[in-house]
C-alpha positions in Angstrom: 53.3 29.4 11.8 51.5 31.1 14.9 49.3 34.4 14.1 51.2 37.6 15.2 49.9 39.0 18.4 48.2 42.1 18.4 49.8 45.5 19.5 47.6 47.5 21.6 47.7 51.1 21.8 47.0 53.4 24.7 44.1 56.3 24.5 47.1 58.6 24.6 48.9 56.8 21.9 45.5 56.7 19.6 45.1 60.5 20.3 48.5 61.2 19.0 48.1 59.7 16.2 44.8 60.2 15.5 45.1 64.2 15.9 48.1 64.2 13.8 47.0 62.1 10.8 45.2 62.9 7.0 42.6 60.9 7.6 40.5 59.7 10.3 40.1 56.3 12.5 38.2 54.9 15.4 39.7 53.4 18.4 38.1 50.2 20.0 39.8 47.6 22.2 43.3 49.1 21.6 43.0 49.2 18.1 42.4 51.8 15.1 40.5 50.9 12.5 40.7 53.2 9.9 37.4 54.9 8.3 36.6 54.4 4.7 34.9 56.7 2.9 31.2 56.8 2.3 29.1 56.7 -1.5 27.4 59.5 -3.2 24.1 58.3 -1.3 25.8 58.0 1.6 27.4 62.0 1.8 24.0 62.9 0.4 21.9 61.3 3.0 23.8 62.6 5.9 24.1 66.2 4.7 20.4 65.7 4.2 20.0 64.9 8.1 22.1 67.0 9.5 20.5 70.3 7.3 17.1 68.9 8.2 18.3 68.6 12.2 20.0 71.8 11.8 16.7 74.0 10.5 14.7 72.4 13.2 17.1 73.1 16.3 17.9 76.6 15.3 17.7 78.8 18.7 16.6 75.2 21.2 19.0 73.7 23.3 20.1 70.8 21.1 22.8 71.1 18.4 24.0 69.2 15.6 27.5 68.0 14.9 28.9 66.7 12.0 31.2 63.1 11.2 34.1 64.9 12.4 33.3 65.1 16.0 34.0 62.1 17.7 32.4 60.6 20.7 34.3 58.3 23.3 32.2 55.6 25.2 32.6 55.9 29.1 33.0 52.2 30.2 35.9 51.0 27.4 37.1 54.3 26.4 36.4 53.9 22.6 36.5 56.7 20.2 34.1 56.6 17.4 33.0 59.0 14.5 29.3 58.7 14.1 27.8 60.2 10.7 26.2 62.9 13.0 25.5 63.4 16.2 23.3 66.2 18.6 23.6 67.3 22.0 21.6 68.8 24.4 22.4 71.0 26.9 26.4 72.3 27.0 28.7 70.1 25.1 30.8 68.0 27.4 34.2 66.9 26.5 36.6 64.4 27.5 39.0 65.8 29.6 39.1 69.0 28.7 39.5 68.4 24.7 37.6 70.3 22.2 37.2 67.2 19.6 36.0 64.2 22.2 32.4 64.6 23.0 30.6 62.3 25.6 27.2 63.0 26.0 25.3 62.8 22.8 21.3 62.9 22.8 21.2 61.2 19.4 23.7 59.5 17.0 22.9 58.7 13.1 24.9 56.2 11.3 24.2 55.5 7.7 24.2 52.4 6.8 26.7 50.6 4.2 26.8 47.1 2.7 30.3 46.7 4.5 29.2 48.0 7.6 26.0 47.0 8.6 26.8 44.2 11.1 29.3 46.8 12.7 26.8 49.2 13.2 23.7 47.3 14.2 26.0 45.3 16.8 29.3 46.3 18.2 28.8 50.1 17.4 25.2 50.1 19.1 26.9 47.9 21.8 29.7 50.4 22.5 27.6 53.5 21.8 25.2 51.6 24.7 27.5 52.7 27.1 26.7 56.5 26.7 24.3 57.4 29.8 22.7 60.6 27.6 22.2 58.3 24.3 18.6 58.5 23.8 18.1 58.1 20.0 20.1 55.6 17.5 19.1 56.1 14.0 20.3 53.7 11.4 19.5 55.2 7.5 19.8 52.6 4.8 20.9 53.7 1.4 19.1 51.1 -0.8 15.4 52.3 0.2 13.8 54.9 2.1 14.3 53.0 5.1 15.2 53.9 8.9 15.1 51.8 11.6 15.0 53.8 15.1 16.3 52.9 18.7 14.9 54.7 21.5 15.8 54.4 24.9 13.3 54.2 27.2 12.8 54.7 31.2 13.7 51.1 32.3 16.9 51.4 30.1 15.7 49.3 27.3 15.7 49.9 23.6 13.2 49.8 21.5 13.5 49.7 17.4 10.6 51.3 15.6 11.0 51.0 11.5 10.0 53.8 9.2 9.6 53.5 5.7 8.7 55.5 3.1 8.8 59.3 2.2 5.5 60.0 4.6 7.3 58.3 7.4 7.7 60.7 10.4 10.4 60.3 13.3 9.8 61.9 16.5 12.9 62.6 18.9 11.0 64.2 21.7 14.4 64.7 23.7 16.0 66.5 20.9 12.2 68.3 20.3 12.2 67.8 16.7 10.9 65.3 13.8 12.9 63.5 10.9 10.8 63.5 7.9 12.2 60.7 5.7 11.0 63.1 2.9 13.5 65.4 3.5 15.8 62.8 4.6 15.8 60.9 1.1 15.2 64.4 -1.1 17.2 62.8 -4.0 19.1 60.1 -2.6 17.4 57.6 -4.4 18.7 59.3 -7.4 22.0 59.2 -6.6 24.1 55.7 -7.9 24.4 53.3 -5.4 
């Protein structure tokens, strides 16, 4: 028996379906993948981020958005729901919608056992394509642990790791600092 080709859908055809469904799912390559949902680490780690982001960009010109915004790559049109994301500057959207951004400064995914690959490789690979992506921030769950991708000049990335509840992150674009600290207040606590 041969493998059954692979239906691809249009952007318009993800949309529709997308916009109309009860639960949410990315679009890569003609595909939607469904999005699982996270641990009790995982929701408290990225309410932790975003409330810590939140505080610090109160009246700048950066703001923070929340897993349910979703940001489409420029060169192969994929649609993605990072755990957060921040802008600077006005929001643009995709073609005049109100729930496709395209220029984030920053994008934080946390990290899960059945995701990790995903989100170290293709995701950053895709999320690559963004000319205003600055900042990739991967959290872990099992540690106070973040390893940070910055974008420099020259268009390379750099990782820097952080560890530990003293660690400091500067984002200079988004003129703020993650404080792991604040990051990880009781996370650990929290099953994994």
């Amino acid at each position: 028996m041969g493998t059954q080709p692979v239906t691809r859908l249009t952007e318009e055809e993800y949309l529709r379906i997308e916009r109309a469904a009860a639960y949410k799912s990315e679009f890569v390559d003609g595909e939607m993948f469904a999005m699982a949902g996270g641990s009790s680490r995982h929701s408290t780690l990225a309410a932790n981020a975003i409330a810590d982001l939140v505080v610090q960009l109160r009246g700048k010109r950066c703001r923070v958005f929340t897993s349910d915004m979703r940001i489409r790559t420029p060169k192969s049109g994929t649609q993605l729901y990072p755990d957060l994301s921040v802008t600077c500057g006005p929001t643009q959207f995709h073609l005049g919608s109100t729930d496709i951004m395209v220029n984030p400064t920053l994008i934080v995914e946390v990290l899960s056992p059945t995701t990790k690959n995903y989100d170290r490789g293709m995701k950053f690979e895709l999320y690559r394509e963004i000319p205003t992506l600055r900042h990739y921030l991967i959290l872990h769950q099992a540690s106070i642990f973040a390893e940070h991708y910055a974008k420099h000049v020259d268009s390379s990335w750099i990782l820097r790791e952080y560890r530990g509840p003293d660690a400091s992150i500067p984002l200079p674009e988004i003129e703020c600092e993650l404080q792991l600290g604040n990051v990880y207040d009781r996370v650990m606590d929290e099953p994994s």
